[in-house]
ZAKE-551648 format. One line per field, with one value per residue: residue in one letter; x, y, z of N, C-alpha, C in turn. Coordinates in pm, whole numbers, plus 50000, padded with zeros to 5 digits. Atoms other than C-alpha are relative to their C-alpha. Last residue first. Layout:
<rs>
r [A,...]
nxx [X,...]
nyy [Y,...]
nzz [Z,...]
caxx [X,...]
cayy [Y,...]
cazz [Z,...]
cxx [X,...]
cyy [Y,...]
czz [Z,...]
</rs>
This chain:
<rs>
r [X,X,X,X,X,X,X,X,X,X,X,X,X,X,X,X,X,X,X,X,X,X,X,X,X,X,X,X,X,X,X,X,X,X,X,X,X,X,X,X,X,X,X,X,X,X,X,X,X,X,X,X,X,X,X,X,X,X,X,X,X,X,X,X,X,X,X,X,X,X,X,X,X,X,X,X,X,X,X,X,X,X,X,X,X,X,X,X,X,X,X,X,X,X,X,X,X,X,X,X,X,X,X,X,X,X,X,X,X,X,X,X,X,X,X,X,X,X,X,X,X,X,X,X,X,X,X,X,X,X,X,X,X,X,X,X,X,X,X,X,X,X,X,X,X,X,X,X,X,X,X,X,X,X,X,X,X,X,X,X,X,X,X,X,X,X,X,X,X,X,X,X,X,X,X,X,X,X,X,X,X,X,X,X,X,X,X,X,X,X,X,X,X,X,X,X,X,X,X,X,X,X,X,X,X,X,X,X,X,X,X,X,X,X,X,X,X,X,X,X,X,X,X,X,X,X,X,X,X,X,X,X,X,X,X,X,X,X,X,X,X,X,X,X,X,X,X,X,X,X]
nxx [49933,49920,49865,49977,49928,49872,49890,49989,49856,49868,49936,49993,49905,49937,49995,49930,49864,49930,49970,49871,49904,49945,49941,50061,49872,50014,50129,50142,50002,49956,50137,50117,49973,49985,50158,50098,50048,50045,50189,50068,50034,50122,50164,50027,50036,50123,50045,50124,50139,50014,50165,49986,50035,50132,50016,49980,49838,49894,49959,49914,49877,49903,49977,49876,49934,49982,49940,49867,49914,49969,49920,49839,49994,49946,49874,49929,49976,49854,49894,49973,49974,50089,50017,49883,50116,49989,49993,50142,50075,49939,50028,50118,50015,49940,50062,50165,50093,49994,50132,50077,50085,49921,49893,50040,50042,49898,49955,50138,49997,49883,49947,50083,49966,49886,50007,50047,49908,49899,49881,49864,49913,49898,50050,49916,49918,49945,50084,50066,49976,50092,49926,50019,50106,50161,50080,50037,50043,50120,50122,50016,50045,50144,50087,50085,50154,50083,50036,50090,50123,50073,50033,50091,50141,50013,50018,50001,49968,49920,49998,50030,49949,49857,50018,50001,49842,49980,49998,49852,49913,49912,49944,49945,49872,49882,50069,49977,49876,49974,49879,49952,49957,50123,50098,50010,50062,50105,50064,49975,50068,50146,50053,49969,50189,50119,49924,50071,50122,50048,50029,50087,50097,49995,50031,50088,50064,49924,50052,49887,49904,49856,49931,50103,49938,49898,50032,50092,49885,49889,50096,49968,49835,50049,49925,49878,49874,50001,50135,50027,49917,50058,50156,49920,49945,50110,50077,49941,50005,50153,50079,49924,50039,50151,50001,49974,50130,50111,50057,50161,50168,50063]
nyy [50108,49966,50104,50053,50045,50002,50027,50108,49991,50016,50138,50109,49955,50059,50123,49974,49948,50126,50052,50005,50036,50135,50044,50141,50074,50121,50025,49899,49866,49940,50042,49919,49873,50004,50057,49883,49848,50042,50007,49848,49936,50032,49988,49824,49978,50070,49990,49949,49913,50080,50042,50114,49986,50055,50079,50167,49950,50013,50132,50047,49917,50071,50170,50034,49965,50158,50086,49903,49946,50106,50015,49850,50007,50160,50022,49866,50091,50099,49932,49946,50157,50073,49966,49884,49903,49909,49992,50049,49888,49904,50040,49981,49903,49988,50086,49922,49997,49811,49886,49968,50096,50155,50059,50020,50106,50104,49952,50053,50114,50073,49980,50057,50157,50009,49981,50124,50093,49988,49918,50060,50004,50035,49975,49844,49996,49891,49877,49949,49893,49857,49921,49898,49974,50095,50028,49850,49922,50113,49949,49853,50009,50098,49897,49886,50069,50000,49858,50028,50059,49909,49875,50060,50042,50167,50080,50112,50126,50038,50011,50160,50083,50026,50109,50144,50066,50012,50102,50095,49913,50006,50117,50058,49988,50084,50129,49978,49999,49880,50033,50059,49924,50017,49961,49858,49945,50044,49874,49787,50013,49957,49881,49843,49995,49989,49840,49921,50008,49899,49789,49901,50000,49912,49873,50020,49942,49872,49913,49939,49911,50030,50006,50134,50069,50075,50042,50136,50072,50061,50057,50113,50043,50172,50026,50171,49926,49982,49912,49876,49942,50013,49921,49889,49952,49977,49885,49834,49984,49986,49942,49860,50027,50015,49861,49951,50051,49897,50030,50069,49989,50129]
nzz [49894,49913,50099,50021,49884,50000,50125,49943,49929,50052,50028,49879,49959,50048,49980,49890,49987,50034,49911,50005,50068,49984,49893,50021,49975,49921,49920,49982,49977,49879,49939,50023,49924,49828,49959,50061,49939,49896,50046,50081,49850,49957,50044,50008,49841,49992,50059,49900,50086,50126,50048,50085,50103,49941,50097,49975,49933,50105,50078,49875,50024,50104,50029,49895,50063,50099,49983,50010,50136,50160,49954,50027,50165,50049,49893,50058,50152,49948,50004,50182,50091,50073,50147,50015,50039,49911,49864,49954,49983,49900,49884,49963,50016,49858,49910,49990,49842,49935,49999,50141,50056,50037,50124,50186,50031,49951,50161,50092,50017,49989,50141,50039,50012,50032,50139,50062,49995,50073,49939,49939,50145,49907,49834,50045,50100,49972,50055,49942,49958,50008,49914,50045,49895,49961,50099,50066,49875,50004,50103,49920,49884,50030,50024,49876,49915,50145,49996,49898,49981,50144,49913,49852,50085,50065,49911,50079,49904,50031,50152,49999,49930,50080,50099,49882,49995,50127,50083,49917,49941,50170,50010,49873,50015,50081,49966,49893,50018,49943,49992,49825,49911,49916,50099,50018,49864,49973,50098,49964,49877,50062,50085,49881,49935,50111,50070,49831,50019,50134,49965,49964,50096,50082,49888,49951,50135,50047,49901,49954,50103,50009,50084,50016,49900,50027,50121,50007,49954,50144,50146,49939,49990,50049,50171,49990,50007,49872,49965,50049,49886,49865,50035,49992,49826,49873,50046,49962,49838,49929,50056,49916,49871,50030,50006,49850,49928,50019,50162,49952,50134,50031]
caxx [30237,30139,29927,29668,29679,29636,29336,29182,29240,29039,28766,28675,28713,28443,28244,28286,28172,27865,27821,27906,27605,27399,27481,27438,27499,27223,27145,27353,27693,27685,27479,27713,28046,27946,27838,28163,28335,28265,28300,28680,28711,28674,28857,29163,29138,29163,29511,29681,29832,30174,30282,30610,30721,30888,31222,31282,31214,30958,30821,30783,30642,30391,30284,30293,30011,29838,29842,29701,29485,29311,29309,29133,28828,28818,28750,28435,28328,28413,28156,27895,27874,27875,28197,28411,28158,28418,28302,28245,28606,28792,28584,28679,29027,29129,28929,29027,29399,29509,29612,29914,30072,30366,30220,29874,30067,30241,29970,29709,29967,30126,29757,29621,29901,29879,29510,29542,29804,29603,29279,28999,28664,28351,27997,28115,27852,27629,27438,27706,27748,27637,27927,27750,27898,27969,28226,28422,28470,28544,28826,28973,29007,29110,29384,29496,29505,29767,29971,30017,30070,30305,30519,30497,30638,30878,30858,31072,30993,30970,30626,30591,30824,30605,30303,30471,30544,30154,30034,30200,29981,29738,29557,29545,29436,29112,28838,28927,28942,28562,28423,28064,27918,27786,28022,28280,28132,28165,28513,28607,28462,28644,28942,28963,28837,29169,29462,29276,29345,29680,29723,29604,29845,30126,29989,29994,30289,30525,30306,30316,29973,29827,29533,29305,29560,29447,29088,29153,29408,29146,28900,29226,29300,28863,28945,28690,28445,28138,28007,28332,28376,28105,28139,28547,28448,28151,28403,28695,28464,28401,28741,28895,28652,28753,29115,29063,28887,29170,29454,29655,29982,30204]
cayy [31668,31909,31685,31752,32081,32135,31957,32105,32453,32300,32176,32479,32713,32489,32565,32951,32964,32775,33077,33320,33169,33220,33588,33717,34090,34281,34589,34872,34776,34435,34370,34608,34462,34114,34141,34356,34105,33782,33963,34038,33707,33489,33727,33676,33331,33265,33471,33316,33135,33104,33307,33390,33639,33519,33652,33892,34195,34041,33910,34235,34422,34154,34185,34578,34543,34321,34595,34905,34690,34493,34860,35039,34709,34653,35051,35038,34661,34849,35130,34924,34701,35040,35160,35188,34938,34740,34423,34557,34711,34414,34189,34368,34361,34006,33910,34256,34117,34165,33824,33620,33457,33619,33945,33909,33830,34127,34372,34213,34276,34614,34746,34626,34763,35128,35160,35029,35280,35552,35501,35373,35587,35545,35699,35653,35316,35333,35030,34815,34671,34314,34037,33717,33379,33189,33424,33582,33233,33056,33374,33293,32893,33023,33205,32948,32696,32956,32991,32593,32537,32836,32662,32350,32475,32647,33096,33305,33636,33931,34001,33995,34270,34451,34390,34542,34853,34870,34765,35041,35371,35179,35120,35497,35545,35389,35539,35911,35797,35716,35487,35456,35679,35450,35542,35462,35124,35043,35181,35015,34628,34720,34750,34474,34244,34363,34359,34016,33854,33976,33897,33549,33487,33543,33313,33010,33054,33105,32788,32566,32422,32114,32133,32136,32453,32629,32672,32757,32988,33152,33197,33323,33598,33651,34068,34135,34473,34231,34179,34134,33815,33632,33772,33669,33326,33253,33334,33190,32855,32899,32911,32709,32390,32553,32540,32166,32081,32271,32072,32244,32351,32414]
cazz [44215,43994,43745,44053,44149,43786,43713,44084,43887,43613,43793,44007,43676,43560,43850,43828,43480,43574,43820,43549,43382,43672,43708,43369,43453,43271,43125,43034,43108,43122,42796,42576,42764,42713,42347,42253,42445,42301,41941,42041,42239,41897,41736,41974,41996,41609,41631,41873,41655,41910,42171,42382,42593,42889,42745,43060,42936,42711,43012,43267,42898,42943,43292,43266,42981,43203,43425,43244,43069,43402,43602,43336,43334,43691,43774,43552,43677,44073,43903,43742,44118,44279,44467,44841,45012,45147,45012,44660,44639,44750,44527,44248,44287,44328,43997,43831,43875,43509,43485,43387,43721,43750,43669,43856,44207,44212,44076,44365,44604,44533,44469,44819,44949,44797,44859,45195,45266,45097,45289,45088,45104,45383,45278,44891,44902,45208,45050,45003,44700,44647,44588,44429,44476,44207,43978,44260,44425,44048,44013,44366,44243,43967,44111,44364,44070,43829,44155,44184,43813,43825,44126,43973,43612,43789,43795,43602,43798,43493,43491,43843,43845,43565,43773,44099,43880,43780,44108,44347,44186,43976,44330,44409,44034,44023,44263,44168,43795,43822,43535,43570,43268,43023,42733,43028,43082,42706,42652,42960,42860,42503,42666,42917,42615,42435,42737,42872,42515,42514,42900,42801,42503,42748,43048,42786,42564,42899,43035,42695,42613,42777,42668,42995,43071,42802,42915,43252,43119,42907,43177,43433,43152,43125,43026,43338,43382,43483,43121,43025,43231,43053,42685,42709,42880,42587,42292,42477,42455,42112,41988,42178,42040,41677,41801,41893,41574,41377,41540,41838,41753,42087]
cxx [50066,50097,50106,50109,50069,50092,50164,50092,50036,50132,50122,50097,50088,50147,50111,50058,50104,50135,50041,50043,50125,50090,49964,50072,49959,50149,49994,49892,49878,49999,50078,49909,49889,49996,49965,49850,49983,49995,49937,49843,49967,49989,49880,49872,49960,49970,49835,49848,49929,49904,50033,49854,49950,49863,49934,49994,50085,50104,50064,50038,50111,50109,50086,50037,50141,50100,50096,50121,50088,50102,50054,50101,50126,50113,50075,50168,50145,49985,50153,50130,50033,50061,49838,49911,50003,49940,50031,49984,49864,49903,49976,49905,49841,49927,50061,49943,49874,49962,50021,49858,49957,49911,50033,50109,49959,50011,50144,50134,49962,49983,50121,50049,49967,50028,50179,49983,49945,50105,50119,50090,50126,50088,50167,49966,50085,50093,50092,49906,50001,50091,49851,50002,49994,49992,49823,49884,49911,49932,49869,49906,49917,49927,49848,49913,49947,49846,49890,49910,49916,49898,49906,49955,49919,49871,50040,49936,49965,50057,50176,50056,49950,50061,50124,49985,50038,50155,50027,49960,50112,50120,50103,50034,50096,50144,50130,50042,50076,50179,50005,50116,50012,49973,49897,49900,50028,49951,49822,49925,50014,49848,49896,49959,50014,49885,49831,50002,49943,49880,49989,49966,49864,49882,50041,49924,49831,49849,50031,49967,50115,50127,50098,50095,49961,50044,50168,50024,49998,50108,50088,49871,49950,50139,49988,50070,50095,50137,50064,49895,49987,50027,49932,49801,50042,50093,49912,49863,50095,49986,49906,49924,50059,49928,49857,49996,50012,49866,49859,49926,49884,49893]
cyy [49849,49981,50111,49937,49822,49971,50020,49899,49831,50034,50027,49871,49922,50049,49989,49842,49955,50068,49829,49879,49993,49949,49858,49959,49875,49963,49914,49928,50056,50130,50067,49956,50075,50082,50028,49924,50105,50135,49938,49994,50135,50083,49963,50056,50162,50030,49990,50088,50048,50040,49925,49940,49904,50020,49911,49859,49845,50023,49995,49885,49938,50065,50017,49857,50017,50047,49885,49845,50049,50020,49846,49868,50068,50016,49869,49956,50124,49961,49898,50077,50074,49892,49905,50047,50136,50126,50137,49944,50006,50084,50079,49981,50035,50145,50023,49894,50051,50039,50096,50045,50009,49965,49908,49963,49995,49860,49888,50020,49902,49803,49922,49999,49948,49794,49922,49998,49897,49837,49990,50085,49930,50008,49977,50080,50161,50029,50168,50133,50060,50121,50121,50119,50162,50068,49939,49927,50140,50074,49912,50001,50120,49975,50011,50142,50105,49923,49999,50143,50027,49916,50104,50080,49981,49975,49787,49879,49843,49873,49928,49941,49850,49887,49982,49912,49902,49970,49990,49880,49898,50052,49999,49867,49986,50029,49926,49901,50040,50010,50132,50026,49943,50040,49988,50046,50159,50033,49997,50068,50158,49965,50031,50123,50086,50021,50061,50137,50062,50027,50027,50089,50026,50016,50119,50162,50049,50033,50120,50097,50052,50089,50005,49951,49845,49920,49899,49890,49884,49872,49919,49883,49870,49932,49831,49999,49879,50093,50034,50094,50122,50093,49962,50078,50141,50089,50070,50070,50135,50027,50069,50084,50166,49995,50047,50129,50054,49983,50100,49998,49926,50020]
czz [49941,50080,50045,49910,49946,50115,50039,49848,50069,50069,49919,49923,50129,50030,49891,50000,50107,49993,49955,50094,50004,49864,50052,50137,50030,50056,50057,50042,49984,50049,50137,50107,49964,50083,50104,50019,49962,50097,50111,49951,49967,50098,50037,49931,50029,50131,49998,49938,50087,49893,49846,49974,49863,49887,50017,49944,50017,50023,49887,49885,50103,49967,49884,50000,50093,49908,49963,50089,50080,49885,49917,50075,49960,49893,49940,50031,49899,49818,49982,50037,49834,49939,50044,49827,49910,49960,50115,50112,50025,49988,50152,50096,49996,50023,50131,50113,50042,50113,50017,50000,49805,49979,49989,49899,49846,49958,50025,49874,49889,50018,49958,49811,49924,50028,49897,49864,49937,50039,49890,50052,50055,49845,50078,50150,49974,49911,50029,50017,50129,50070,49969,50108,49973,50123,50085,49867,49933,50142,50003,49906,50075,50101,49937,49910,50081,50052,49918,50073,50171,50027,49904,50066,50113,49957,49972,50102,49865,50110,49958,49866,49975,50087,49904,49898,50029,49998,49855,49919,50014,50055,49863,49969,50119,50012,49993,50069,50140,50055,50107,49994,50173,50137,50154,49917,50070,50156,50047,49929,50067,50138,49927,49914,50089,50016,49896,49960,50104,49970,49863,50085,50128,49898,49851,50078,50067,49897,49964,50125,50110,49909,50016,49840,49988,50060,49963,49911,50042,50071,49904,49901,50078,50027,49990,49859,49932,50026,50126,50018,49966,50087,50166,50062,49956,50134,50094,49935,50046,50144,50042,50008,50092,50088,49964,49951,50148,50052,50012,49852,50047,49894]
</rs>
């Protein structure tokens, strides 16, 4: 779908803020963006594909940035990468309906607006208790399941997990987020070109704007702040756009 240069301009800006929001907190922004598109009425294939590219990108420069800053711990991360990177392919290739997409695409919003407005503290005993393997393995198989069809890198399911059960630091789980996000999302879309799910437009202008949203997001997040009422408007608008889609759903 073409969108005129006032609307892409409006895009624009607002991926600039949701890549520089979610980035600060590990995040590539995929359900941000989707939000976004979704209020526009863009194609669903073109929609979820353009933001795992843009997730793929800010994911990576949110890593580089929280590795330079020594949280990433590969001990932490690769148990879940284990059953959610084949799972995300799969998803990647399920042709879902438009109804059944709009009503996956709300529940994850919905999740991501949760994770955004209410704020997950660490526990203190943090590396006192470690995941077990099975739960590592589920927890991976679900989260990487759901992300592909939908079009995230599942950080918003994923971070949560690990900051409730005390398993990381708030810089680590972001750490962690950030690998598992790319290595995913990139499964997602390889599941769609297989499958001829693949499919973008100018994406272009979106992409730059989220490339300078998260090189802001991932410098402040990582060394000195995590804007935590901003993500909590974030959260809200995420509120009104999944409720959007429940609605022209039905």
């Amino acid at each position: 779908m073409e969108l005129s240069f006032s609307t892409t301009l409006l895009v624009c800006s607002v991926f600039f803020v949701v890549a520089g929001l979610y980035s600060s907190v590990g995040h590539g922004g995929a359900s941000g963006y989707l939000a976004v598109l979704s209020l526009f009425a863009v194609a669903q294939k073109e929609m979820s594909t353009t933001a795992l590219i843009l997730n793929i990108v800010v994911a990576s420069i949110a890593f580089v940035f929280y590795v330079r800053a020594g949280h990433f711990s590969w001990n932490l991360t690769f148990p879940f990468l284990f059953s959610s990177i084949p799972l995300a392919f799969v998803g990647g290739l399920v042709d879902v309906s438009t109804q059944s997409y709009a009503i996956l695409l709300a529940a994850a919003l919905l999740f991501a607006s949760y994770r955004l407005i209410i704020h997950i503290e660490a526990k203190e005993k943090t590396f006192q208790t470690s995941p077990s393997m099975m739960i590592t393995l589920l927890a991976g198989a679900v989260i990487g399941l759901v992300s592909g069809i939908v079009g995230v890198g599942g950080g918003i399911f994923l971070s949560p997990l690990i900051l409730l059960m005390g398993w990381a630091t708030a810089k680590q789980t972001s750490a962690t987020s950030a690998f598992f996000i790319v290595v995913n999302s990139i499964a997602g879309l390889l599941g769609r070109q297989l499958e001829g799910n693949f499919v973008v437009g100018n994406f272009l202008p979106f992409l730059f704007a989220a490339i300078l949203g998260g090189v802001v997001g991932s410098q402040l997040g990582a060394t000195i702040f995590s804007s935590l009422w901003l993500r909590r408007i974030l959260g809200f608008v995420l509120i009104i756009a999944a409720f959007k889609l429940i609605l022209i759903s039905f």
